[in-house]
LUMVEX-386384 format. One record per residue: chain; x, y, z of N, C-alpha, C in turn. Coordinates in steps of 0.2 Angstrom, whole numbers. Atoms other than C-alpha are relative to their C-alpha. Layout:
BEGIN
(rec "A", (X, Y, Z), (X, Y, Z), (X, Y, Z))
...
END
This chain:
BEGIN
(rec "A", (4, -6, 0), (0, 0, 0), (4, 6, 0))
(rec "A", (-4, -6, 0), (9, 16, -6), (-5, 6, 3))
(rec "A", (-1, -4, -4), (10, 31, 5), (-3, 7, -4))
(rec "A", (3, -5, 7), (8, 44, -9), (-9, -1, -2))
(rec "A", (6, 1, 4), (-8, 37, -15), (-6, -1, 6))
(rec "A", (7, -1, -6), (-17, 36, 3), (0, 9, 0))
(rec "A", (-2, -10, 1), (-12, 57, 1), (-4, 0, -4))
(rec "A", (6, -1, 6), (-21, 58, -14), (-7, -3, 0))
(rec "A", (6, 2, -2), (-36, 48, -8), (-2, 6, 5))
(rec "A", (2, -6, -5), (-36, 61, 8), (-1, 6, -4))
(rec "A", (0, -7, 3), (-34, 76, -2), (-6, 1, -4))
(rec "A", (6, 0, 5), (-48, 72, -14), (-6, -3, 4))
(rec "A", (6, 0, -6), (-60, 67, 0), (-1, 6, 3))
(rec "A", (1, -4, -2), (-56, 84, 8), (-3, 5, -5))
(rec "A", (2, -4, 2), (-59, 93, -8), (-8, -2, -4))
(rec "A", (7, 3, 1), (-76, 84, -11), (-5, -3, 4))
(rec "A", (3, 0, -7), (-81, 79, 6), (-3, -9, 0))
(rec "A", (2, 5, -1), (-89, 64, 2), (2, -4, -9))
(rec "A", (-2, 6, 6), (-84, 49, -12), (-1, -8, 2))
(rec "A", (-2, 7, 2), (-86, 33, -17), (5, -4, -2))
(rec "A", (-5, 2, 1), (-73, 20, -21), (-1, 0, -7))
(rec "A", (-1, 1, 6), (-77, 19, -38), (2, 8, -3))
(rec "A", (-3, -5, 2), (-73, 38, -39), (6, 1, 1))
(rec "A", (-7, 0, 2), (-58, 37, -33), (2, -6, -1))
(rec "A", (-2, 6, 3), (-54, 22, -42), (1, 3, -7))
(rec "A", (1, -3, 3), (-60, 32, -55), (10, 6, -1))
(rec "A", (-4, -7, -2), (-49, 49, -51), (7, -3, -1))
(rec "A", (-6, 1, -1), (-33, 39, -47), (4, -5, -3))
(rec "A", (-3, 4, 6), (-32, 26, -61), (1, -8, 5))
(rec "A", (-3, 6, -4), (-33, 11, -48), (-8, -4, -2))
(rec "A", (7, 2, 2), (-46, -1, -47), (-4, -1, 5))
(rec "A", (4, 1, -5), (-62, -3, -37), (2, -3, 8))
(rec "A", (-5, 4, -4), (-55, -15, -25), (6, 4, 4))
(rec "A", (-6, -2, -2), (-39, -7, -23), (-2, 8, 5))
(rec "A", (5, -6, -2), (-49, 10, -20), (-5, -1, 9))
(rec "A", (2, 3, -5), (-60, 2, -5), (6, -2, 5))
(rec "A", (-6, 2, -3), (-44, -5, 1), (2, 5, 5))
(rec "A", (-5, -7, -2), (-35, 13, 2), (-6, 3, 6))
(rec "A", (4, -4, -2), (-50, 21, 10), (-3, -5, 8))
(rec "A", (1, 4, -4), (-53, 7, 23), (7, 1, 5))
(rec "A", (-8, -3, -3), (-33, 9, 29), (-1, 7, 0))
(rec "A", (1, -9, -5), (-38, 27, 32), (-3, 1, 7))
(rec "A", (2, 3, -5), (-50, 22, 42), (1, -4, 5))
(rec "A", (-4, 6, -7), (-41, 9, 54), (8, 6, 2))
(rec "A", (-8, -4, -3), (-26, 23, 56), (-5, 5, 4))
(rec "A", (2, -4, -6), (-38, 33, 65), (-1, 6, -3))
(rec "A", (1, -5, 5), (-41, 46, 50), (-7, 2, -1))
(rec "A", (6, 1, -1), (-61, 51, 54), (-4, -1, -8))
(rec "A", (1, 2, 6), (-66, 42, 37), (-7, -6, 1))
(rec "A", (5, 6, 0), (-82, 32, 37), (-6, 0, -5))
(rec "A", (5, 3, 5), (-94, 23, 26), (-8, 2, 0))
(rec "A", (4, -3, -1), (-109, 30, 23), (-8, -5, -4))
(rec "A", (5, 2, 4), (-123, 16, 17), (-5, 2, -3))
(rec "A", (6, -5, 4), (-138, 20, 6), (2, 1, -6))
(rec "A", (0, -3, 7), (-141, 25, -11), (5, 6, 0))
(rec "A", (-4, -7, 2), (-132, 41, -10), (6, 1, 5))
(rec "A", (-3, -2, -5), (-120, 36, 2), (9, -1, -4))
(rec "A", (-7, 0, 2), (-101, 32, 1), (3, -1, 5))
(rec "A", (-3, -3, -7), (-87, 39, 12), (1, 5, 0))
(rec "A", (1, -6, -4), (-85, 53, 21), (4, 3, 5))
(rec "A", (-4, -3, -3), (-73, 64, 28), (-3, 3, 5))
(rec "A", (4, -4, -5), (-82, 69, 45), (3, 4, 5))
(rec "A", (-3, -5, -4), (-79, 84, 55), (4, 3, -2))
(rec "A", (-5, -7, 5), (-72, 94, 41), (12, 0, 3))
(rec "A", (-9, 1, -3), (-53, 85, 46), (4, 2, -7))
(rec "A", (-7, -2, 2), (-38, 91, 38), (6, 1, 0))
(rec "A", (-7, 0, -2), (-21, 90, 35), (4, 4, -3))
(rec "A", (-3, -6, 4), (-8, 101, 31), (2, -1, -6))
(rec "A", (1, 1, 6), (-8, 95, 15), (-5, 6, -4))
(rec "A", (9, -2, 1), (-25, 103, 13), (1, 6, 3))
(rec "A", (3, -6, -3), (-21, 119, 22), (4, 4, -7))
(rec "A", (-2, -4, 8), (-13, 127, 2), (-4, 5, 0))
(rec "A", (3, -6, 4), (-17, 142, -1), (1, 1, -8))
(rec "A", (-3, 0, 7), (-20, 148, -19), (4, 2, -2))
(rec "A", (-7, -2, 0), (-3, 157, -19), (6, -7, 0))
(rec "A", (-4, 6, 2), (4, 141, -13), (1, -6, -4))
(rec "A", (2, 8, 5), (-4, 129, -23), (6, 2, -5))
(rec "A", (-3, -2, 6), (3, 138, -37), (8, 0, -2))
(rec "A", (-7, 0, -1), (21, 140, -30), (2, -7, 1))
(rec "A", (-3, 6, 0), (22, 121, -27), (2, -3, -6))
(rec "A", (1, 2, 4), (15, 117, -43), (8, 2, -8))
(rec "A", (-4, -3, 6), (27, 130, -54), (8, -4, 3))
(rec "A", (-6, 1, 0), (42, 120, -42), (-2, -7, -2))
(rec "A", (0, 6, 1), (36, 102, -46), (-2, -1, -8))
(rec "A", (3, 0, 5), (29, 106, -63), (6, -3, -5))
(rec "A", (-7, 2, 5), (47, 106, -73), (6, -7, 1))
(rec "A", (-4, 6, 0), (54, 90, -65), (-5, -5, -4))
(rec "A", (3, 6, 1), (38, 81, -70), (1, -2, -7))
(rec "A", (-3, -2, 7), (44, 86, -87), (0, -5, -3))
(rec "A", (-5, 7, 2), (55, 72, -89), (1, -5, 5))
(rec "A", (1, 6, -4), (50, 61, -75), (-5, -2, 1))
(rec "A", (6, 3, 0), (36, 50, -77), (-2, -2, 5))
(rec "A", (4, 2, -6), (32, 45, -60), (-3, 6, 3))
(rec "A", (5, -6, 0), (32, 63, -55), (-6, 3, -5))
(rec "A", (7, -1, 4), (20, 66, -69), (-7, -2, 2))
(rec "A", (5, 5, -2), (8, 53, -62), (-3, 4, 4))
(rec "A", (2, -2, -8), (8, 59, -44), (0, 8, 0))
(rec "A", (1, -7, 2), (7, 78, -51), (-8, -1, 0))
(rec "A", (6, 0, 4), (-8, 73, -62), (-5, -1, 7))
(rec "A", (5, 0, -3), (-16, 65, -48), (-2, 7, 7))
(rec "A", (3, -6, -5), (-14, 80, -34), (-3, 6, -3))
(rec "A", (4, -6, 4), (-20, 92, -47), (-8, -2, 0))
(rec "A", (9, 1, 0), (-37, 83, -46), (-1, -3, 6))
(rec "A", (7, -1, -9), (-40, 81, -26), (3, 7, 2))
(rec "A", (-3, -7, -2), (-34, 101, -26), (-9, 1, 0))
(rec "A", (9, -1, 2), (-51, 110, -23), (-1, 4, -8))
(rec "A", (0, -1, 7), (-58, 115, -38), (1, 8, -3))
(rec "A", (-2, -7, 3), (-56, 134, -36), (10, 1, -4))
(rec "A", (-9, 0, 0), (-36, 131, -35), (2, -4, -6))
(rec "A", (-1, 8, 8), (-35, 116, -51), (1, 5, -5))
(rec "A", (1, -5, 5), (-36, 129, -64), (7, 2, -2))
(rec "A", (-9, -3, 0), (-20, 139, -60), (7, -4, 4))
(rec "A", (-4, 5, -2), (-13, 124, -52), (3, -3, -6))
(rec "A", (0, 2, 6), (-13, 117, -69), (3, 3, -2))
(rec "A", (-4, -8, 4), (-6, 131, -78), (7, 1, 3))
(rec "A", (-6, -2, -3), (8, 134, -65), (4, -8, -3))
(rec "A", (-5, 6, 2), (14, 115, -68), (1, -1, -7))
(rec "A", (1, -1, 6), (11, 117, -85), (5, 6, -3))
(rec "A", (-3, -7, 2), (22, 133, -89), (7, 1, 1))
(rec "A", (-8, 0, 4), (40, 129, -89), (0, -9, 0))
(rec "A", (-5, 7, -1), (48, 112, -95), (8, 1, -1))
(rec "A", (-7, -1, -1), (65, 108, -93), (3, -6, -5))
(rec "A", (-3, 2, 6), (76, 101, -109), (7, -3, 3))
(rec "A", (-6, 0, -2), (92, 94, -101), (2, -2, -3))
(rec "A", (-4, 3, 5), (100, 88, -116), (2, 6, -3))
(rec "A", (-2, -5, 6), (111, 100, -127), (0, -2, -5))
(rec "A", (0, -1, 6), (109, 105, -143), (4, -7, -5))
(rec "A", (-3, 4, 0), (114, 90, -153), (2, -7, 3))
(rec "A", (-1, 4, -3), (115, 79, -139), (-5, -5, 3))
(rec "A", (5, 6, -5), (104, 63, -129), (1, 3, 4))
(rec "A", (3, 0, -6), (96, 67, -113), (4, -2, 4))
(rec "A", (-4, 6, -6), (107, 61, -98), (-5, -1, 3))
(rec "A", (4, 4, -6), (100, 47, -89), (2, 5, 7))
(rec "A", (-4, 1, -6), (103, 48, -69), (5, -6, 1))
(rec "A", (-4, 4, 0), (118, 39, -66), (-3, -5, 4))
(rec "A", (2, 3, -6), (114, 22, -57), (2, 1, 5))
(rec "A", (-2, 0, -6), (125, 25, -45), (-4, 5, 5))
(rec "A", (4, -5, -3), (117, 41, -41), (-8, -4, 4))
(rec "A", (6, 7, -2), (99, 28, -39), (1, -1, 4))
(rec "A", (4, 5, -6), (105, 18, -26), (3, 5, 5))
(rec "A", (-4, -5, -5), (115, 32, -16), (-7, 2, 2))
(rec "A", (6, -2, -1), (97, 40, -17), (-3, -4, 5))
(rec "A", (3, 6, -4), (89, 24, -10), (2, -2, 6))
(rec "A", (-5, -2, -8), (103, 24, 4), (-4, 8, 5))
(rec "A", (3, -8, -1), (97, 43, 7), (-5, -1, 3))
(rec "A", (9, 0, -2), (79, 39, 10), (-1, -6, 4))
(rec "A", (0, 6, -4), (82, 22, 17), (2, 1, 8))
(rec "A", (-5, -4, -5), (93, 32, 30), (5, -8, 3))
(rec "A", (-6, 5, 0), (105, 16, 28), (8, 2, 0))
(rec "A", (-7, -1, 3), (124, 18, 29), (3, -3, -5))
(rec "A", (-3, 0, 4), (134, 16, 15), (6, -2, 0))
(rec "A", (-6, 2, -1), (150, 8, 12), (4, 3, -8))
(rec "A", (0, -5, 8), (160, 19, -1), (11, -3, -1))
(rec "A", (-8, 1, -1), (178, 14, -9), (1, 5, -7))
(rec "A", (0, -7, 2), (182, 31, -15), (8, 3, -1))
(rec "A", (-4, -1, 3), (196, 39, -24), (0, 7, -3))
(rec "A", (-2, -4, -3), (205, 52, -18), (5, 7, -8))
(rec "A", (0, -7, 4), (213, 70, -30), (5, -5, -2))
(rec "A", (-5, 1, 2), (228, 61, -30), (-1, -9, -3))
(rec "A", (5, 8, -1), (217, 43, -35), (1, -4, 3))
(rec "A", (1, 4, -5), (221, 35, -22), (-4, -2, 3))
(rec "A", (6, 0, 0), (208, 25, -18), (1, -3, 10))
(rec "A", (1, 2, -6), (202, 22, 2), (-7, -2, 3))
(rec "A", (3, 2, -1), (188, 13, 10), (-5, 4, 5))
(rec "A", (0, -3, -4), (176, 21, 23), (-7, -3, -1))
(rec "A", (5, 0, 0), (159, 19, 27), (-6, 8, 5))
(rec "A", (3, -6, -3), (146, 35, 30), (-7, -1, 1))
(rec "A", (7, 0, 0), (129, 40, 34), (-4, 7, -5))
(rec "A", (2, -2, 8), (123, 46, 16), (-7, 6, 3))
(rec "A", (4, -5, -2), (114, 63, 21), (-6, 5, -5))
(rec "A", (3, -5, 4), (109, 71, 3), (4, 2, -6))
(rec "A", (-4, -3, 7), (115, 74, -15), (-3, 4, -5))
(rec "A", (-2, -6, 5), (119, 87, -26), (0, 0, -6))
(rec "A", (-3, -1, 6), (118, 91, -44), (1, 6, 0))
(rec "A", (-3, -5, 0), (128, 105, -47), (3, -1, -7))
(rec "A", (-4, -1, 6), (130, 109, -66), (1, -9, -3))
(rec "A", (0, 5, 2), (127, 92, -72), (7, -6, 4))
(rec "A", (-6, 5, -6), (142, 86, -57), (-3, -4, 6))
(rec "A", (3, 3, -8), (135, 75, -43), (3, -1, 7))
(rec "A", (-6, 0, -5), (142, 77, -25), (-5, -5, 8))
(rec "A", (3, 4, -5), (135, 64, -11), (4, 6, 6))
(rec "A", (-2, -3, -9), (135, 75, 8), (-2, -5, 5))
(rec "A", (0, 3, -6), (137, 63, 21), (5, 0, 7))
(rec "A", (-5, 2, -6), (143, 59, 41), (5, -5, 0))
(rec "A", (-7, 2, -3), (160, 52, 44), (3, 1, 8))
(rec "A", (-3, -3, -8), (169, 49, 57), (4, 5, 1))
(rec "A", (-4, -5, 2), (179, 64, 52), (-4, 6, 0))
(rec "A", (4, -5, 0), (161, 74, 53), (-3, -1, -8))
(rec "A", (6, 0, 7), (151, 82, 37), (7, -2, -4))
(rec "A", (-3, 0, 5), (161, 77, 22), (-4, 0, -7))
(rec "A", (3, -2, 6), (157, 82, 3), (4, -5, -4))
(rec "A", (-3, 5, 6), (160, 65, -12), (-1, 4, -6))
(rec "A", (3, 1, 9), (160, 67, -30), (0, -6, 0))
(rec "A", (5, 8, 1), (149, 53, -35), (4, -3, -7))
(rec "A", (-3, 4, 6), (161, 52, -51), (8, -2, 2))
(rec "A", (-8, 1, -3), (176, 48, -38), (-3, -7, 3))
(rec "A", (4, 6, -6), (166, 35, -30), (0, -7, -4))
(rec "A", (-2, 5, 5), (172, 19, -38), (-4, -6, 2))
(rec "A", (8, 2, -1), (157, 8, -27), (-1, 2, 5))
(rec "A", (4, -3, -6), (145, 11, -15), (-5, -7, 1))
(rec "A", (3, 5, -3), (137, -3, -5), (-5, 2, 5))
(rec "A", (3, -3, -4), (123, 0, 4), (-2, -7, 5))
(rec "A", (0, 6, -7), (123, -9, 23), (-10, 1, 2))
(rec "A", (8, 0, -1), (107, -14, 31), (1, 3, 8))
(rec "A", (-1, -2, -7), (116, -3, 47), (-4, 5, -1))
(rec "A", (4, -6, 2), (102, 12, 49), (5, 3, 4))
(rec "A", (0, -3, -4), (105, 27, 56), (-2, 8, 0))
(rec "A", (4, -4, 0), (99, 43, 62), (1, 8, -5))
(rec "A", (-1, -7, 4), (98, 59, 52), (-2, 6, 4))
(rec "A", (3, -6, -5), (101, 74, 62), (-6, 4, -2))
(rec "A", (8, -5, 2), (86, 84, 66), (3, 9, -2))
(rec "A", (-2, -8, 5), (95, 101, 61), (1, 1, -5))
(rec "A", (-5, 2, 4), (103, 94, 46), (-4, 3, -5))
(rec "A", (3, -1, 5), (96, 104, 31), (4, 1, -5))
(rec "A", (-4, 1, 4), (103, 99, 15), (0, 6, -5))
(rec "A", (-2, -8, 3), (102, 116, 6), (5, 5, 2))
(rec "A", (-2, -2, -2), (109, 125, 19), (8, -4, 0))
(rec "A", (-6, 2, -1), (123, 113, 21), (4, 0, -8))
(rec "A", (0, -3, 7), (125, 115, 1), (4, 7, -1))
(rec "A", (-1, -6, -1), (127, 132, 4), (8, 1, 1))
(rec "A", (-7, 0, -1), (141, 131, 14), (6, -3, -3))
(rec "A", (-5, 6, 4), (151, 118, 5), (2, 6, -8))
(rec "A", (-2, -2, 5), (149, 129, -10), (5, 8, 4))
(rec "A", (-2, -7, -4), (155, 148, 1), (7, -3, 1))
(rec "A", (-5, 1, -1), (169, 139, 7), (7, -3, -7))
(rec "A", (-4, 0, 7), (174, 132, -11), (2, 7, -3))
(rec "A", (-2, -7, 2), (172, 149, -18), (6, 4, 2))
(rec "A", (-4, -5, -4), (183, 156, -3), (9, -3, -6))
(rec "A", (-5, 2, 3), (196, 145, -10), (3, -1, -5))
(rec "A", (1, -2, 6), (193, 149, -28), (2, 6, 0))
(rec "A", (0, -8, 0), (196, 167, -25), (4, 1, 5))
(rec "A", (-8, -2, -4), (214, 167, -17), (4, 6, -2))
(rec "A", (-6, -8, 4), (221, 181, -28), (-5, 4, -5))
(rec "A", (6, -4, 4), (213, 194, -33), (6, 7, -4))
(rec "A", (-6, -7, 5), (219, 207, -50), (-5, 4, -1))
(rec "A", (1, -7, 5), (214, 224, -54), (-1, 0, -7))
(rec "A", (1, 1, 5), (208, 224, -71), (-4, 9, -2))
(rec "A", (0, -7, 4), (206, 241, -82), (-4, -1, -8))
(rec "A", (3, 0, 7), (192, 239, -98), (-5, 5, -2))
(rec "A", (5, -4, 4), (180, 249, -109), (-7, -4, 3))
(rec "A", (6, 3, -2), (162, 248, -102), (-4, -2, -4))
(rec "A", (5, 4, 4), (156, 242, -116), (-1, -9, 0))
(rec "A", (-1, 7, -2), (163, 225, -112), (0, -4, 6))
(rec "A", (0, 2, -6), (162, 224, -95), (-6, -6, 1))
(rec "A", (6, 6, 0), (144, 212, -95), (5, -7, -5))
(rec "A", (-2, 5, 1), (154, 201, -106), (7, -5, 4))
(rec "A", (-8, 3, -6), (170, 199, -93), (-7, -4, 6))
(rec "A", (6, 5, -6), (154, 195, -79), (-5, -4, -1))
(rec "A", (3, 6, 4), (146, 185, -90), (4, -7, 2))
(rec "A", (-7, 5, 0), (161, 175, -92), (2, -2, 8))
(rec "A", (-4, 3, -6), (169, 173, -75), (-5, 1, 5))
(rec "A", (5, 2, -5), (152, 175, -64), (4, 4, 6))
(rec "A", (-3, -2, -6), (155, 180, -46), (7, 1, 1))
(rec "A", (-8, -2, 1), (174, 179, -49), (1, 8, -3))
(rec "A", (-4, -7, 3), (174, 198, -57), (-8, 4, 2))
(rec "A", (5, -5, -4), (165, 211, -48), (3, 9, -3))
(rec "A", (-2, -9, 4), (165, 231, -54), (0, 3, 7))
(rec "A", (-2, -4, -5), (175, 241, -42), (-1, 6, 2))
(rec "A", (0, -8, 3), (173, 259, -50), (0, -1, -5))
(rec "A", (0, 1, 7), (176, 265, -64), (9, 7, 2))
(rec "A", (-7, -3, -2), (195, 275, -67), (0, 6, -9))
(rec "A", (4, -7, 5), (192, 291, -80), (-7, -4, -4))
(rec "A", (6, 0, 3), (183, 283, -95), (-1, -7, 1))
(rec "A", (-2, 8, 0), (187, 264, -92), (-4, -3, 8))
(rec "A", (5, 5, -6), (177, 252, -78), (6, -5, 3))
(rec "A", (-3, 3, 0), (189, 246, -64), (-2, -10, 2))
(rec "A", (5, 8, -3), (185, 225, -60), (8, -1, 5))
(rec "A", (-4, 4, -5), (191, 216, -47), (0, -9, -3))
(rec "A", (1, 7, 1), (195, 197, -53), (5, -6, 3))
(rec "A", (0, 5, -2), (197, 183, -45), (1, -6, 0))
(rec "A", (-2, 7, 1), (205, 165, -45), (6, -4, 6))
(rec "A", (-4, 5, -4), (216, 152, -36), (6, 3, 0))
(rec "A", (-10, -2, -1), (235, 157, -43), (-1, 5, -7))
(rec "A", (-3, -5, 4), (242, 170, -54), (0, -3, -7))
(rec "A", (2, 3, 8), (241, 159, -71), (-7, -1, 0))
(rec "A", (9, 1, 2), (221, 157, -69), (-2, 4, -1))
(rec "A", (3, -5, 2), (218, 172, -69), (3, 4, -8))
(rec "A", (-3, -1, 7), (230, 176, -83), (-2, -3, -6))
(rec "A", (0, 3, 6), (225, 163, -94), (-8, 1, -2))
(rec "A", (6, -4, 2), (207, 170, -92), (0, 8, -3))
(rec "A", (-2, -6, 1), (214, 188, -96), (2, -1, -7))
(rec "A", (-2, 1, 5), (223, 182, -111), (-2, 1, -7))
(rec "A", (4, -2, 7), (212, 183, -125), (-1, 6, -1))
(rec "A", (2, -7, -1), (207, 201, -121), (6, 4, -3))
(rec "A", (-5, -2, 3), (225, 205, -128), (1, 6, 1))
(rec "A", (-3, -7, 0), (228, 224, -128), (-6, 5, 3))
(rec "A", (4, -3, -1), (212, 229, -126), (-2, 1, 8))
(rec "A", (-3, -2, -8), (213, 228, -104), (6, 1, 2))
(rec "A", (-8, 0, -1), (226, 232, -94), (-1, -2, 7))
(rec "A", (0, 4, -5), (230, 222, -79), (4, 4, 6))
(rec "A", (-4, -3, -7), (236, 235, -64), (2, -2, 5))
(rec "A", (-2, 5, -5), (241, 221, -53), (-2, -5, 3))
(rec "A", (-7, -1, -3), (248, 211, -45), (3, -1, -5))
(rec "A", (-3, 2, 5), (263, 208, -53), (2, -6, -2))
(rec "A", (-1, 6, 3), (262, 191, -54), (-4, -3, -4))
(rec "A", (5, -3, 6), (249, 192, -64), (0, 3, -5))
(rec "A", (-1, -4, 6), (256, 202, -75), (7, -3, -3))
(rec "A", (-6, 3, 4), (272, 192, -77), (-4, -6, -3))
(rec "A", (3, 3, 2), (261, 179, -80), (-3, 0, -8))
(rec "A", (1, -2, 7), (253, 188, -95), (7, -1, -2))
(rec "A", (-7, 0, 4), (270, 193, -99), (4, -9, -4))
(rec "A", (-4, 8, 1), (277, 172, -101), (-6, -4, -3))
(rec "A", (2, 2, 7), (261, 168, -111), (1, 3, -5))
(rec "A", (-1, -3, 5), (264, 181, -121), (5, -2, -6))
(rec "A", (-5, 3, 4), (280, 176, -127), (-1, -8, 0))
(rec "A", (1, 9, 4), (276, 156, -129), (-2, 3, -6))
(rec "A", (5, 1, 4), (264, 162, -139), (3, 3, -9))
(rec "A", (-3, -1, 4), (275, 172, -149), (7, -4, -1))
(rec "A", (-4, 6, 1), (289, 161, -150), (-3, -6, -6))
(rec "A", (4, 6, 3), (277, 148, -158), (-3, 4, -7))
(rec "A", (3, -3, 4), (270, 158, -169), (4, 6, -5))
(rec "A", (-2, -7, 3), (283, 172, -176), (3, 0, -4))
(rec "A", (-1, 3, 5), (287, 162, -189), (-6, 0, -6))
(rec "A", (6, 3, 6), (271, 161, -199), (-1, 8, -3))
(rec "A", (2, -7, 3), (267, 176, -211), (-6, -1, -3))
END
């Protein structure tokens, strides 16, 4: 008996008070039988749900019960729908379990409920290219996640060394098409890449998932901390403001407008060592000028000359 589908049965009783099994048998594609079943399991969990015989009878959600499910404003309907709409896109389960909450919504709300789910899809393939599955691995990591199982990971380290460990799989990430499993060690929070993760076994040891533990918030930090470390050395850069949207385009949070210096726009940019940020500067050739440091500017300087060495032969 799925958990989701006694949800849809509740929801669709509250938003029409009283039903028979063949409506929601009807409504949620199951069958009669199956429908009696669900609605009989509502009622033994102690959910005020009862049979109403008679010609016009059914069942009956008594004493106007409700769950926070049910307590959705139209605003939030809307806001659920416009974040679930776009995964249902391309997942067909969520499609199903969309479809059928759109129809126990009450009927003022269904309308722009629809519409909101309905108004972005999302294309993850580029141009040219086949759709990425989810990796398996990602699947059963997922299943560990939700199972709240620990996990036995033999995983392979920057320098590929590979070592053994076992963790409490807390929440995974995609980030830019890269996947990073967040879980506890005995070393505390640690961040995987799930494309370092050579296997994953999942134990039948459970364990608990802190009650503070919020995986956005922990995201957060993981990413703050990355960036700090991404953004070791910072250059002074000097450009024409006409180009300046294309330099912040380009390097994102790494290139910030600092002023402007007569008619030119000064930036601040940002990276790990003296050659990252050179070799992002590079192209721009003549047209900025790079005010320091100076190791960043020797830097320019030493690709410059490869570049002419290699080339100052060609006419």
């Amino acid at each position: 008996m799925r958990a989701d589908r006694l949800v849809a049965v509740l929801l669709l009783m509250q938003a029409r008070g009283r039903v028979t099994a063949a409506e929601v048998a009807d409504e949620l594609e199951i069958s009669v039988a199956t429908a009696r079943r669900d609605l009989e399991a509502l009622s033994t969990a102690g959910i005020p749900v009862y049979p109403q015989p008679g010609r016009n009878g059914g069942w009956q959600l008594v004493g106007g019960a409700r769950t926070d499910l049910s307590g959705l404003t139209a605003t939030e309907a809307q806001a659920l729908f416009l974040l679930v709409g776009p995964a249902a896109s391309i997942a067909p389960d969520a499609k199903a379990a969309l479809r059928k909450l759109v129809r126990a919504l009450p009927g003022t709300f269904r309308e722009h409920a629809q519409a909101a789910a309905e108004a972005v899809v999302i294309d993850p393939a580029r141009w040219g290219a086949h759709a990425k599955e989810r990796p398996e691995l990602v699947r059963r990591l997922q299943d560990a996640v939700v199972r709240r199982n620990r996990v036995r990971l033999v995983y392979s380290g920057r320098g590929h060394e590979q070592s053994e460990r076992t963790v409490d799989p807390l929440g995974l990430v995609d980030k830019d098409d890269v996947w990073y499993l967040i879980a506890w060690t005995d070393r505390g929070q640690r961040t995987f890449r799930v494309d370092r993760i050579a296997t994953a076994e999942e134990t039948h040891e459970s364990f608990e998932r802190p009650d503070n533990f919020d995986l956005s918030a922990a995201w957060a930090d993981v990413v703050e901390r990355m960036e700090e470390r991404r953004s070791g050395l910072t250059a002074t850069v000097l450009m024409d403001e006409r180009h300046v949207w294309v330099m912040r385009d380009r390097l994102g949070r790494n290139c910030e407008v600092e002023g402007t210096d007569g008619d030119r726009v000064r930036l601040k940019i940002t990276a790990p060592t003296p050659l990252m940020i050179a070799q992002e500067l590079a192209g721009w050739g003549g047209s900025i000028e790079v005010a320091g440091p100076p190791s960043v500017q020797a830097e320019l300087a030493r690709l410059g000359r490869e570049l002419a060495d290699r080339y100052s032969g060609i006419r």
